[in-house]
NUBAVEX-759813 format. One record per atom (N, C-alpha, C): residue number from 1; residue in one letter; atom name; x, y, z. Coordinates in Angstrom, 1 decimal. Each point is the difference from the previous one (the first is absolute). Layout:
N
PT,pos,code,site,xx,yy,zz
PT,NUM,A,CA,X,Y,Z
...
REM end
This chain:
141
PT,pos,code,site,xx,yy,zz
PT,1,X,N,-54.8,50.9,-6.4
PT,1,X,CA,1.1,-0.8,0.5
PT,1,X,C,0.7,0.7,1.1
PT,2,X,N,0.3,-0.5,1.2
PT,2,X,CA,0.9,0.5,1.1
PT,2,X,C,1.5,0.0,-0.2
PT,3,X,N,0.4,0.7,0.2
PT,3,X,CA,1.2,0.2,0.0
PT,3,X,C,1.3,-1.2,0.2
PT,4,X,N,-0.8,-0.5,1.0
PT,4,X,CA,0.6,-1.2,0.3
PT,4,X,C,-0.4,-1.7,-0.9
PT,5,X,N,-1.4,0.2,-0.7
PT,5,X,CA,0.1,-0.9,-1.1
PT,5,X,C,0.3,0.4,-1.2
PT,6,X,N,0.5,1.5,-0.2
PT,6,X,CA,1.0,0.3,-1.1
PT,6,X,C,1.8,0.0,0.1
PT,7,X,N,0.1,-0.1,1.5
PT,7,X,CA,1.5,-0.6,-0.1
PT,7,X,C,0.0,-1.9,0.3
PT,8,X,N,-0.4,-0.5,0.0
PT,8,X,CA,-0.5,-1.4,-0.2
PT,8,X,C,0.4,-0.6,-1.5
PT,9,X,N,-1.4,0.8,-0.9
PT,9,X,CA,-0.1,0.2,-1.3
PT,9,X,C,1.3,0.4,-0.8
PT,10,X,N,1.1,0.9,0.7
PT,10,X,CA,1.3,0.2,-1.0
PT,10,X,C,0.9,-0.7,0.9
PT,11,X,N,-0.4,-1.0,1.1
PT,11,X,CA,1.6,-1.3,0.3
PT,11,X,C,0.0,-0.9,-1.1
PT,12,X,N,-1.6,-0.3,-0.2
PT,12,X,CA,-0.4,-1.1,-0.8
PT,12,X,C,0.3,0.0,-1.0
PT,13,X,N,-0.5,1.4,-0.5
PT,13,X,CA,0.5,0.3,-1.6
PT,13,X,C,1.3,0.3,-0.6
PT,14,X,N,0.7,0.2,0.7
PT,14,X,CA,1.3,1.3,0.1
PT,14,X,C,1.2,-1.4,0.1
PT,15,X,N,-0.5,-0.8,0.9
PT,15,X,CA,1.0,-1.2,0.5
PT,15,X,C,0.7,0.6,1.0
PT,16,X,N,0.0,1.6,0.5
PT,16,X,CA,1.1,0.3,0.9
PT,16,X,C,0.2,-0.7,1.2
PT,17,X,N,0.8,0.7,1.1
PT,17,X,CA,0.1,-0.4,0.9
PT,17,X,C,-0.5,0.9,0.9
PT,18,X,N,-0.6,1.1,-0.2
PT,18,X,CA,-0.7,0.7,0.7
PT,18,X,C,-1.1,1.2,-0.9
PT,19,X,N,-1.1,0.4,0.6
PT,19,X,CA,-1.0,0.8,-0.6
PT,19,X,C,-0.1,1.5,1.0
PT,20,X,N,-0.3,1.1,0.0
PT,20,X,CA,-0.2,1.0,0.6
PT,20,X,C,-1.0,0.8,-0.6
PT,21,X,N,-1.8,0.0,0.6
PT,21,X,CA,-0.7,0.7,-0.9
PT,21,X,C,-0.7,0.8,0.9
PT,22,X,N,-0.4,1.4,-0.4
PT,22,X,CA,-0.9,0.8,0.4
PT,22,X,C,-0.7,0.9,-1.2
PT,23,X,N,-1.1,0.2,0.0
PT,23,X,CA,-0.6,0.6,-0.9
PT,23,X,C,0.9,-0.4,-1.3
PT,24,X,N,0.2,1.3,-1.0
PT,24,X,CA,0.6,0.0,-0.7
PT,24,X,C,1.3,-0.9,-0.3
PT,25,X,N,0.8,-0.2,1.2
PT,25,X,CA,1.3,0.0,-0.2
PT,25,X,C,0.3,-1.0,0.3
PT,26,X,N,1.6,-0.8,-0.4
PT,26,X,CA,-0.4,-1.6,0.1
PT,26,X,C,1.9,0.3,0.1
PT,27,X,N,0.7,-0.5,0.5
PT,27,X,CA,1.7,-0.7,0.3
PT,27,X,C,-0.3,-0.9,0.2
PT,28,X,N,1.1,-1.0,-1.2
PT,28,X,CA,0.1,-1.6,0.4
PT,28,X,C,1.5,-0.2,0.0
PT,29,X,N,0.5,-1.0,0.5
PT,29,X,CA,1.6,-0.5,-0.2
PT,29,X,C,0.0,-1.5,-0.4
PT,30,X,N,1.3,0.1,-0.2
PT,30,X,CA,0.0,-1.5,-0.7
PT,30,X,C,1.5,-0.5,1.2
PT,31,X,N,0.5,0.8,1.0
PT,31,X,CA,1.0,-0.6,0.5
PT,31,X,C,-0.9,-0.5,1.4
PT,32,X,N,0.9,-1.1,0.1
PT,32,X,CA,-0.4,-0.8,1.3
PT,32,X,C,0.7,0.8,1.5
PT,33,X,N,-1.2,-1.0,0.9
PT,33,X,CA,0.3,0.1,1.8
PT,33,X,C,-0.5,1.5,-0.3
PT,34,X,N,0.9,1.1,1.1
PT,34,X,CA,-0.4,0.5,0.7
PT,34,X,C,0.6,1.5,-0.8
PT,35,X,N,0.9,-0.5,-0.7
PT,35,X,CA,1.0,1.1,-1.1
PT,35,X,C,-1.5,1.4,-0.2
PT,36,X,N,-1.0,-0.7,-1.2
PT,36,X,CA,-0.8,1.4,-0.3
PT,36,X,C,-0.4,0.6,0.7
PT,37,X,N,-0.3,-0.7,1.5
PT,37,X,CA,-1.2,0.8,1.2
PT,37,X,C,1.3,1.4,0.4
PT,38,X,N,1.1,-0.7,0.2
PT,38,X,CA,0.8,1.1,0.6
PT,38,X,C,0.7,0.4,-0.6
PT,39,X,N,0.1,0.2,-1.6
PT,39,X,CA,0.4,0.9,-1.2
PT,39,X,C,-1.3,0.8,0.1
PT,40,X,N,-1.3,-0.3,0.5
PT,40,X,CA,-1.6,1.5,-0.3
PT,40,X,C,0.4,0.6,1.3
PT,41,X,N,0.8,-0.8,1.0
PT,41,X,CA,-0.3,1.0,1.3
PT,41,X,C,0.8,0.7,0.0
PT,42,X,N,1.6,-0.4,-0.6
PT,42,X,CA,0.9,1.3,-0.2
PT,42,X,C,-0.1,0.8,-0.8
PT,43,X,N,-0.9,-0.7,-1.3
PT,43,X,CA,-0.2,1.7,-1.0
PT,43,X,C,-1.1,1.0,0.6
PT,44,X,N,-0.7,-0.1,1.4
PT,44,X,CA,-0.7,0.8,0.3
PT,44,X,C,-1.6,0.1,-0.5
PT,45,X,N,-0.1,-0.7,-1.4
PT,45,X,CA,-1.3,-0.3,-0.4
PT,45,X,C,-0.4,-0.3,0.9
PT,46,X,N,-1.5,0.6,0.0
PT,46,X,CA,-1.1,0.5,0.5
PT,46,X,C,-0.7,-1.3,-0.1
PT,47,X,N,-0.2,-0.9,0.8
PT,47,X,CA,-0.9,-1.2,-0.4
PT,47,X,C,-1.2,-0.6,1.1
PT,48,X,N,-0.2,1.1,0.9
PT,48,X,CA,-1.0,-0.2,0.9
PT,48,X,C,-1.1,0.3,-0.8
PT,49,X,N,-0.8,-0.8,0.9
PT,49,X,CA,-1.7,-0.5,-0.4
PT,49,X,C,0.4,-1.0,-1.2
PT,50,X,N,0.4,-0.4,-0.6
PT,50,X,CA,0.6,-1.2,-1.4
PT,50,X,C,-0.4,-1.3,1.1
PT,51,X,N,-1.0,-1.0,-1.1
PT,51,X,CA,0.4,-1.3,0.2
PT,51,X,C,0.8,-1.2,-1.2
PT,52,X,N,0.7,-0.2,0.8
PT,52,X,CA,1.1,-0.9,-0.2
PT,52,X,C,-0.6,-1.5,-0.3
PT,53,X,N,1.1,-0.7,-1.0
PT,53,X,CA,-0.1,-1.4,-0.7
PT,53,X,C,1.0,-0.7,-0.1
PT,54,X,N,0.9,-0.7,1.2
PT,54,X,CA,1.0,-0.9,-0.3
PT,54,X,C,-0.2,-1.4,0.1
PT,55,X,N,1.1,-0.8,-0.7
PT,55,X,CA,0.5,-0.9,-0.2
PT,55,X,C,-0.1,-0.7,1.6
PT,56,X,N,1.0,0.5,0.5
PT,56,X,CA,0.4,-0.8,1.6
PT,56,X,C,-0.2,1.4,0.7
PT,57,X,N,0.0,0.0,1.6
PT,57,X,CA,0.1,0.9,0.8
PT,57,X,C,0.4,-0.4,1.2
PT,58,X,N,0.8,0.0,0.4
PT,58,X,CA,0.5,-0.6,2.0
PT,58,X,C,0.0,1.6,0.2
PT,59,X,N,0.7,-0.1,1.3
PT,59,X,CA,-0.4,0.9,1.1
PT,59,X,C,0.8,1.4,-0.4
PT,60,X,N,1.7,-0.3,-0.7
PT,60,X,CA,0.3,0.9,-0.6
PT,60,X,C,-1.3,0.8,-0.8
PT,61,X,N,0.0,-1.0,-1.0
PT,61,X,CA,-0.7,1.2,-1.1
PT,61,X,C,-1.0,0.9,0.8
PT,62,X,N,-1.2,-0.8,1.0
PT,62,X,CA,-0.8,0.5,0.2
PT,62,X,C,0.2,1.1,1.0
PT,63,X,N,1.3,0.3,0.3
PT,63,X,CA,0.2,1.5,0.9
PT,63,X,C,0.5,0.8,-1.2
PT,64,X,N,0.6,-0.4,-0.9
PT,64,X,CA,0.0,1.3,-1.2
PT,64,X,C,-1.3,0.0,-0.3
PT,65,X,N,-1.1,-0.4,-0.6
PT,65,X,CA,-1.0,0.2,-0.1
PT,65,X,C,-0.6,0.8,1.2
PT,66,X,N,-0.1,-0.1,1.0
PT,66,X,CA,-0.5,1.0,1.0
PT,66,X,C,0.5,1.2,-0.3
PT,67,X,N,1.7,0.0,0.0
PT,67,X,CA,1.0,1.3,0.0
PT,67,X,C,-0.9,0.5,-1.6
PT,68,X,N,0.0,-0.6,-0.8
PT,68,X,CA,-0.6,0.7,-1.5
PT,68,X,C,-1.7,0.6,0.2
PT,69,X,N,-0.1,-0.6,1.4
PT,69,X,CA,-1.3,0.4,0.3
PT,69,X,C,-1.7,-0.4,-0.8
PT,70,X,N,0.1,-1.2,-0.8
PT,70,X,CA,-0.6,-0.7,-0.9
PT,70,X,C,-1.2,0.0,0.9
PT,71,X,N,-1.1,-0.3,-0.6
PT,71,X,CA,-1.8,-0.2,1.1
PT,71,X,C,-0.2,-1.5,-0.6
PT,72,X,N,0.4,-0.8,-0.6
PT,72,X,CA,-0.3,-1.6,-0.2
PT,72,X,C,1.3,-0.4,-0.6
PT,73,X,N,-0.2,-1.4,0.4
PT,73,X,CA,1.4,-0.5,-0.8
PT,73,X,C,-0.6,-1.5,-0.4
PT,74,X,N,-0.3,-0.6,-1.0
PT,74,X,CA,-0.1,-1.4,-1.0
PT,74,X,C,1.6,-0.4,0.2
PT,75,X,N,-0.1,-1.7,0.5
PT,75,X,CA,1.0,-0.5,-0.7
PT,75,X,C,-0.3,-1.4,0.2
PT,76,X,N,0.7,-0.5,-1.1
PT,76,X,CA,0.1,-1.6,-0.4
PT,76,X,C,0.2,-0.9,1.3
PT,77,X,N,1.0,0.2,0.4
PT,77,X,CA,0.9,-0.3,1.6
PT,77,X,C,0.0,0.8,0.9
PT,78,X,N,-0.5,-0.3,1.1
PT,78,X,CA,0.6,1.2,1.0
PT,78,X,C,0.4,-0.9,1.2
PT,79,X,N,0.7,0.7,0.5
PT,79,X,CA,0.3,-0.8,1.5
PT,79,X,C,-0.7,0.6,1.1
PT,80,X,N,-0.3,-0.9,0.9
PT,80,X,CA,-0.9,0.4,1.0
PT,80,X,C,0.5,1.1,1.2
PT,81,X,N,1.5,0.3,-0.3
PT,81,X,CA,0.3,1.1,0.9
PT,81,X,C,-0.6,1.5,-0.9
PT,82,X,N,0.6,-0.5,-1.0
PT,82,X,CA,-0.7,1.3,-1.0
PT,82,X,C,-1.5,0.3,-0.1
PT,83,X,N,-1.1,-1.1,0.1
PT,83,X,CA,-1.1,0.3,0.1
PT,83,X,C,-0.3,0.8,0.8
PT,84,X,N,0.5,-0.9,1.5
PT,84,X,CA,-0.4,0.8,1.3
PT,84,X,C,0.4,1.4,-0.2
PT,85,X,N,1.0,0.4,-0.4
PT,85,X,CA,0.8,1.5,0.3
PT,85,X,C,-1.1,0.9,-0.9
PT,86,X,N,-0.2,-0.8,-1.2
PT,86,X,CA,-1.0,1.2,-0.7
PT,86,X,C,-1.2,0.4,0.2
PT,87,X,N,-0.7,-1.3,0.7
PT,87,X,CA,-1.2,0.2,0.6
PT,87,X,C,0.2,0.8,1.2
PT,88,X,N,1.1,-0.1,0.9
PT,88,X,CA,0.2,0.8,1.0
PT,88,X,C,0.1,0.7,-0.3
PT,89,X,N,0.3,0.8,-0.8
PT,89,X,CA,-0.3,1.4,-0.7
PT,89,X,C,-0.6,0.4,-0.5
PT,90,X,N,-1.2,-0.5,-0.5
PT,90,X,CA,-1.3,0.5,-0.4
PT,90,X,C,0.3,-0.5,-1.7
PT,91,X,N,0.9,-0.3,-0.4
PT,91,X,CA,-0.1,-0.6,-1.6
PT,91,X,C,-0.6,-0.8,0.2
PT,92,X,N,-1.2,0.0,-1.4
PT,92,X,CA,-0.5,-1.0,-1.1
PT,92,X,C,0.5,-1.4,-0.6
PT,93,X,N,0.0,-0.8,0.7
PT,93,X,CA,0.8,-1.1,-0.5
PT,93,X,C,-0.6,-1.0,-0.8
PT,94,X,N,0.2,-0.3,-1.1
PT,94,X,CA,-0.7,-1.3,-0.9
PT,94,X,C,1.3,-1.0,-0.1
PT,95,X,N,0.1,-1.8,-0.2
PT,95,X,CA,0.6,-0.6,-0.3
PT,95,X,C,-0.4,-1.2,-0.6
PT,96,X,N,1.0,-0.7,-0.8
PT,96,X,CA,-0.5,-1.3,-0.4
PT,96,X,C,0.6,-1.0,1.3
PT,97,X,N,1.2,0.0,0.1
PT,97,X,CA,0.5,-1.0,1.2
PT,97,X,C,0.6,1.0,1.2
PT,98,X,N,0.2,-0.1,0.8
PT,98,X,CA,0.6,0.0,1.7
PT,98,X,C,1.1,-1.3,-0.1
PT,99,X,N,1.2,0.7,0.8
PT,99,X,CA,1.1,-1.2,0.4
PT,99,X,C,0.7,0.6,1.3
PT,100,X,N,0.2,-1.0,0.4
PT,100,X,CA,0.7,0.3,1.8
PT,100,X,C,1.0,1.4,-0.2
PT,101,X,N,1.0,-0.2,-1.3
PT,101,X,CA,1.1,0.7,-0.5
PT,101,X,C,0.0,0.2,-1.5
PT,102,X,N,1.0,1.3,-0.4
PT,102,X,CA,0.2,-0.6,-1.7
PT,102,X,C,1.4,-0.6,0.1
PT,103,X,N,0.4,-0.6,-0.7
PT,103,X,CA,1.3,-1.2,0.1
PT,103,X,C,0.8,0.8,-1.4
PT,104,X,N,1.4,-0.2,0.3
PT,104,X,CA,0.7,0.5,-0.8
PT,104,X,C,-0.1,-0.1,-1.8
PT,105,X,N,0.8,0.6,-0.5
PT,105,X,CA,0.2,-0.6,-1.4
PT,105,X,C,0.5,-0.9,-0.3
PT,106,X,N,1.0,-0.6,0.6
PT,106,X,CA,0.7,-1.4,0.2
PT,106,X,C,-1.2,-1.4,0.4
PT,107,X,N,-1.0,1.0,1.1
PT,107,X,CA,-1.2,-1.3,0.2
PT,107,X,C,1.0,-0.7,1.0
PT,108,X,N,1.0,0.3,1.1
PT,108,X,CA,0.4,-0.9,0.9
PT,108,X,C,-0.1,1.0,1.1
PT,109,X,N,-0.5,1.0,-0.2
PT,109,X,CA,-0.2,0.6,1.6
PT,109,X,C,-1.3,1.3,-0.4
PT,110,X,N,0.2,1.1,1.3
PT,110,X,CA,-0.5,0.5,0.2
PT,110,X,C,0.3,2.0,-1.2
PT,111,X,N,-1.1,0.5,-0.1
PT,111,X,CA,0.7,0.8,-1.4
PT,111,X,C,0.8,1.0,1.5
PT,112,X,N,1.1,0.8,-0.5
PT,112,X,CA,0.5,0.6,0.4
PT,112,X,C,-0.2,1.0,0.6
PT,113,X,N,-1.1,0.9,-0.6
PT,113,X,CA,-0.7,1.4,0.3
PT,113,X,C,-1.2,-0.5,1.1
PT,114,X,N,-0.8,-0.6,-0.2
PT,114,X,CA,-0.5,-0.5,1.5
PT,114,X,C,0.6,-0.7,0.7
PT,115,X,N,0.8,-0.8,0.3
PT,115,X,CA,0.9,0.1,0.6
PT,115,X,C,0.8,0.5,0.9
PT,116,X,N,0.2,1.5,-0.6
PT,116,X,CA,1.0,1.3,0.4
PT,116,X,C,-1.1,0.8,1.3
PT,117,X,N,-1.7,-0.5,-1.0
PT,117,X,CA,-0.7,1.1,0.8
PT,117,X,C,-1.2,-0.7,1.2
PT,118,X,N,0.1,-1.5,-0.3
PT,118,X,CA,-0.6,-0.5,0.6
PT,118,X,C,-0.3,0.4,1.7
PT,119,X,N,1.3,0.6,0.7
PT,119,X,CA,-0.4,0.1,1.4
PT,119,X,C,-0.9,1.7,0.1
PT,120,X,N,0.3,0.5,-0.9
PT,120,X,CA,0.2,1.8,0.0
PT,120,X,C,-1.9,0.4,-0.2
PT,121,X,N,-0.2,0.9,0.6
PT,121,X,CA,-1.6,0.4,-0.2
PT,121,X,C,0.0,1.4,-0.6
PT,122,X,N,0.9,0.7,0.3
PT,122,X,CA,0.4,1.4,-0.7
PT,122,X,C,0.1,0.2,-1.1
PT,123,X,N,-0.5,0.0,-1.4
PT,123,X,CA,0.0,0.5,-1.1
PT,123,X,C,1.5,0.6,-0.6
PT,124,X,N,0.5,1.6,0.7
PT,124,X,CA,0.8,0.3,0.2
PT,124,X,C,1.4,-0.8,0.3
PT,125,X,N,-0.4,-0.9,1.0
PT,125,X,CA,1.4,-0.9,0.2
PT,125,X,C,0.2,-1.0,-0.8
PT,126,X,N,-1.0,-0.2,-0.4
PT,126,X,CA,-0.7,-1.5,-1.2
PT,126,X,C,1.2,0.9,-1.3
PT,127,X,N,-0.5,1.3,-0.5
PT,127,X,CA,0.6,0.1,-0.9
PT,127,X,C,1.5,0.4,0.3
PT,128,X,N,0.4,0.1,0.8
PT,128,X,CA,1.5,0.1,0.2
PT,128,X,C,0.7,-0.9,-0.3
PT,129,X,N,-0.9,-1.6,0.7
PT,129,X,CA,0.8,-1.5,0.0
PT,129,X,C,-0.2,0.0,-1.2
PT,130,X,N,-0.9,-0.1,-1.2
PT,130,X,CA,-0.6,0.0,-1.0
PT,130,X,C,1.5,0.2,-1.0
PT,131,X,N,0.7,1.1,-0.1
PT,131,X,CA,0.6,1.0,-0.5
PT,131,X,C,1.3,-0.7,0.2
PT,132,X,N,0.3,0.3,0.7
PT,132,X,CA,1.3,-0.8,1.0
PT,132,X,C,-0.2,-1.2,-1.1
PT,133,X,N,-0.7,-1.2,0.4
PT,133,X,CA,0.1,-1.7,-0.4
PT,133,X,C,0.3,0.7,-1.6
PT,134,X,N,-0.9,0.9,-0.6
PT,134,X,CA,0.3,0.2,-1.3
PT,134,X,C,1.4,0.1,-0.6
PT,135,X,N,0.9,0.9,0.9
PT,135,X,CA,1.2,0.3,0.1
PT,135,X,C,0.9,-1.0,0.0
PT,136,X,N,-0.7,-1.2,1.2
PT,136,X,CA,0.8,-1.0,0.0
PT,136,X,C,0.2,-0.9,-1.1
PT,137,X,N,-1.1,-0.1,-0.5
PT,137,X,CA,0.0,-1.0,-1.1
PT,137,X,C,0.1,0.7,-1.5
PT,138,X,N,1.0,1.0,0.2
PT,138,X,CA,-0.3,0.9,-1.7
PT,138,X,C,-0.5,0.3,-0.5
PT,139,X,N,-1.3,0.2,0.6
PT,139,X,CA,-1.5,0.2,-1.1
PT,139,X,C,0.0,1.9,0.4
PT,140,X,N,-0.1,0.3,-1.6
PT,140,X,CA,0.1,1.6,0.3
PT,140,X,C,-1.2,0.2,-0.7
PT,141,X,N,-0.6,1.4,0.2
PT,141,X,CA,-0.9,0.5,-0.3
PT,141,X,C,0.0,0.5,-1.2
REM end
């Protein structure tokens, strides 16, 4: 089994909201959006070469995934700005659906964090706006 049909294997099983597997090792979270990607990038864990298993992915998530330096990413949802960016980077991409956007949790607009990063190509800058919106909206790490 690949690494990436063993983080598949613990979204499914686990119910999380996210999987992280390489060989041996496996981090999953159960908090939503973008919160766990940038709680692993601030604690410095080491999570390059890991393929990844989420729930949703827009464009935010998929530049912390680059920044965590992941080699595939599985997800349920992804939005088509996030595909592009990860394939533009040489990530492994699997999905069940594509959508123009991911749309808020309210479901009346657009989610916030791609939104923030929609115009930005920089990774780097991506996680600044990233951090920032975090800030704005009280979501701490």
């Amino acid at each position: 089994m690949t690494d990436l049909e063993r983080a598949k294997a613990v979204l499914a099983s686990k119910d999380c909201t996210c999987a992280l597997c390489r060989g041996e090792s496996t981090y999953t979270s159960f908090e939503r959006g973008v919160k766990p990607l940038a709680a692993w990038l601030e604690s410095g864990l080491d999570l390059r070469g890991f393929s990844a298993a989420d729930k949703v992915v827009g464009k935010g998530a998929a530049f912390l995934y680059l920044l965590l330096g992941v080699s595939a990413v599985y997800a349920r949802v992804i939005s088509a700005p996030a595909l592009a960016l990860l394939q533009q980077h040489g990530v492994l991409v699997e999905y069940e659906a594509k959508t123009s956007h991911i749309i808020n949790r309210k479901g009346d607009g657009i989610c916030p964090f791609e939104e923030a990063v929609m115009k930005i190509e920089d990774a780097e800058i991506a996680y600044r706006a990233i951090r920032q919106k975090m800030v704005d909206m009280n979501i701490k790490i």
